[in-house]
C-alpha positions, 0 to 999 in steps of 0.5 A, a space after each residue: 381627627 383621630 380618637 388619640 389625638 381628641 384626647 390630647 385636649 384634656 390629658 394636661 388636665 387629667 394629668 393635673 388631676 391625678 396629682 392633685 388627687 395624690 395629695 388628696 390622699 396623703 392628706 386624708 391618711 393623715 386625717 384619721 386621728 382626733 389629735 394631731 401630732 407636731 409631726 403629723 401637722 408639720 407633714 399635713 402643711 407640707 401637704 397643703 402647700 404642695 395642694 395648694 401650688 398644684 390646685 392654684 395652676 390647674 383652677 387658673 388654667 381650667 377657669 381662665 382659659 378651659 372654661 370660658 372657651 366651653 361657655 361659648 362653645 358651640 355644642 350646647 350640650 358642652 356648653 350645659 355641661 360647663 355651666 353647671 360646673 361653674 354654677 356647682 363649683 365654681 367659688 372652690 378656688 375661693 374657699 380653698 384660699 381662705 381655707 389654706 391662710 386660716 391653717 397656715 400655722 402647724 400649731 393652729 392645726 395641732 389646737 384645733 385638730 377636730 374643725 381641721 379635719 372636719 374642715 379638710 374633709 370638706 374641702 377634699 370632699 368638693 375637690 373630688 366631686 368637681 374632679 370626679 365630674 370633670 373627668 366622667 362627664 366634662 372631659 370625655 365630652 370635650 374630647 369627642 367635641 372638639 
């Protein structure tokens, strides 16, 4: 199978990924103040809904159906691999969940503006690391695995 066509096994994912990311960045654009404007909140929970559905699909996708095959895949190396991002990042979906219903209201954001952004910046921070190892590491591993 040619080089092309391997890579078409993850391009939904890295496509998902560059979405997810886009946010990513919106949000944190929006993270450099101490204090957050109504406005600025209101924008900042459009933001997190809009993570929140992108971030849902691709987890739901990745932990349901990519990762279980990779756990039993039959490269070991692969198989490594998807069982130390599991191990690392698996409890995101978990934590962004709670994350998400704690800010739900922009007035809270607003009154809390400081553990927000300590709290978003976090939460970006995991997401871009298990990104950022699924695209350099994982990802290009599947595709000359499979």
């Amino acid at each position: 199978m040619s080089t092309a066509l391997k890579a078409l096994r993850t391009v939904v994912f890295r496509r998902q990924h560059r979405e997810i990311l886009d946010v990513v960045r919106q949000l944190e654009t929006k993270l450099v103040v101490a204090t957050i404007e109504q406005d600025t909140s209101d924008a900042i929970r459009g933001h997190l809904n809009e993570l929140a559905g992108k971030l849902t699909v691709h987890l739901a996708m990745e932990d349901k159906a990519l990762y279980p095959r990779l756990l039993v895949h039959g490269s070991p190396q692969l198989r490594k691999i998807a069982a130390d991002v599991v191990r690392d990042m698996g409890g995101i979906q978990a934590v962004f969940r709670e994350y998400v219903i704690r800010w739900s209201v922009p007035q809270r954001i607003q009154a809390n503006a400081a553990e927000f952004i300590r709290e978003t910046n976090e939460i970006l921070e995991a997401l871009k690391r298990r990104i950022t190892r699924e695209d350099t590491e994982l990802y290009p591993m599947i595709d000359r695995e499979s």
